[in-house]
C-alpha positions as CSV (number, residue, x, y, z in Angstrom):
1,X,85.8,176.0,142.9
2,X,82.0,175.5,143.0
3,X,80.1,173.6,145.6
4,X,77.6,170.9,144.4
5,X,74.3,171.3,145.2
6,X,72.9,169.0,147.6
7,X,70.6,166.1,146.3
8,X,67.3,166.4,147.3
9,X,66.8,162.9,146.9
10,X,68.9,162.2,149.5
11,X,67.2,164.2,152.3
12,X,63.9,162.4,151.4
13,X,64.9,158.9,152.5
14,X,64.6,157.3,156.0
15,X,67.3,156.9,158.3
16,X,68.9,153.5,158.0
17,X,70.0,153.4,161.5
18,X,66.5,154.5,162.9
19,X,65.1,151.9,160.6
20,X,67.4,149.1,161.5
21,X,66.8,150.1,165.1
22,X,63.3,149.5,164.5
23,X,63.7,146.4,162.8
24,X,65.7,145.3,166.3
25,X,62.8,146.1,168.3
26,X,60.4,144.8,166.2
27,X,62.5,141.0,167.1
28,X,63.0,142.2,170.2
29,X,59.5,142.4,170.5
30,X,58.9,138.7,169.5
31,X,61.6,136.9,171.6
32,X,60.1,139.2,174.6
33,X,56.5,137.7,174.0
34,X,58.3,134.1,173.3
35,X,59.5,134.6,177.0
36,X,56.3,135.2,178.2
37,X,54.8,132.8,177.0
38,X,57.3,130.3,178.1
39,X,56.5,131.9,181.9
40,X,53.0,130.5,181.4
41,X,53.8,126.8,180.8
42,X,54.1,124.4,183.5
43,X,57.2,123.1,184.2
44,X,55.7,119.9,186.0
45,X,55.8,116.6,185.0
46,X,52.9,114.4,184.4
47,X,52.7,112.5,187.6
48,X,51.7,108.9,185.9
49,X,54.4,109.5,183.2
50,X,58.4,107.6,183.1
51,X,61.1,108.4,181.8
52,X,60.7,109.6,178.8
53,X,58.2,112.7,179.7
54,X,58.7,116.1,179.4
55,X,56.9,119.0,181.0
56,X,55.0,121.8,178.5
57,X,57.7,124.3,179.2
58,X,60.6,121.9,178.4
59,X,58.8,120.8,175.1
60,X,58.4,124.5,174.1
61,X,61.7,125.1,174.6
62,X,63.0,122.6,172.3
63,X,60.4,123.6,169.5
64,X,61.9,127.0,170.0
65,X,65.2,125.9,170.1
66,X,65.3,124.0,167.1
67,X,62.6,125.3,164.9
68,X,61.6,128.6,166.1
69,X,65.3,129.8,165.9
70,X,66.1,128.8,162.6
71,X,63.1,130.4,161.2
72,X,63.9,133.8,163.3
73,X,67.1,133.7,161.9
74,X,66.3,133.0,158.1
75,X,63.7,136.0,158.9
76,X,66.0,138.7,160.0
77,X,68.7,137.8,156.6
78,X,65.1,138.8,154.9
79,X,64.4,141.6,156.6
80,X,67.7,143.2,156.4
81,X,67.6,142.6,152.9
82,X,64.1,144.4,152.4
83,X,65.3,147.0,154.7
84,X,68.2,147.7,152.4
85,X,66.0,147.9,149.6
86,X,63.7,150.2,150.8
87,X,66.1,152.3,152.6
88,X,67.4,152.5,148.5
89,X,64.8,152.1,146.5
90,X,61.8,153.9,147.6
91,X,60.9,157.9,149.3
92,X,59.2,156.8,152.4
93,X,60.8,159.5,154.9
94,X,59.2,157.3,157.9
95,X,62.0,155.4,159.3
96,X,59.8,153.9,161.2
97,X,57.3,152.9,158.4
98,X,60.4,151.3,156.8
99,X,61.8,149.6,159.9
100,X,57.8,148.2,160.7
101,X,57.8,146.7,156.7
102,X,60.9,145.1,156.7
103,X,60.4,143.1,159.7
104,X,56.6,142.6,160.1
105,X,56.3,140.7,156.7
106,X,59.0,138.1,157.0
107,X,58.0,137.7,160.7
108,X,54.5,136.8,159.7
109,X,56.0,134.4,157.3
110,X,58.1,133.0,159.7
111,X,54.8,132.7,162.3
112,X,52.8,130.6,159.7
113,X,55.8,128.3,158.9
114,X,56.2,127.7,162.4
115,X,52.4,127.1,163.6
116,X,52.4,124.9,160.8
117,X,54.9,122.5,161.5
């Protein structure tokens, strides 16, 4: 009984659990600065407004809500796909170069649809 040689091929791809974890941060990273910027909105209403007002914060919220989200989540279905494709497909032994290209492409997208609208 012979052994079969290892495929080199193999050992020259990244680590699809270092680059999904990578990918995690990278959103991670851009709910975190969401948050932030949240904390810098006044959460005051306008003092000659009625009923219908609604402070900055509260209006940002809602945008994030029910745009922001949507767009974050039809981002990360596109980045897990390009992650599985160049986990597959290509040599790049950087598992964080791979992680960084799946996410940052669709989440720049995802930032001009957004500051579109």
């Amino acid at each position: 009984m012979t052994l079969a040689p290892p495929r080199p091929d193999i050992a020259r791809r990244a680590d699809p659990r270092a680059s999904l974890l990578v990918l995690i941060g990278w959103y991670a990273a851009v709910v975190v600065a969401f948050g932030l910027f949240l904390g810098t909105l006044s959460g005051s209403l306008p003092a000659d407004c009625g009923e219908g007002c609604d402070s900055e914060r509260s209006r940002m919220l809602l945008f994030g809500l029910y745009v922001a989200l949507p767009a974050m989540f039809l981002a990360l279905l596109i980045s897990l796909a390009t992650l599985a494709a160049l986990v597959s497909r290509t040599r790049i032994r950087s598992a964080a170069l791979v992680g960084t290209l799946s996410a940052v492409v669709p989440l720049a997208v995802c930032a001009l649809l957004t500051a579109s609208l």
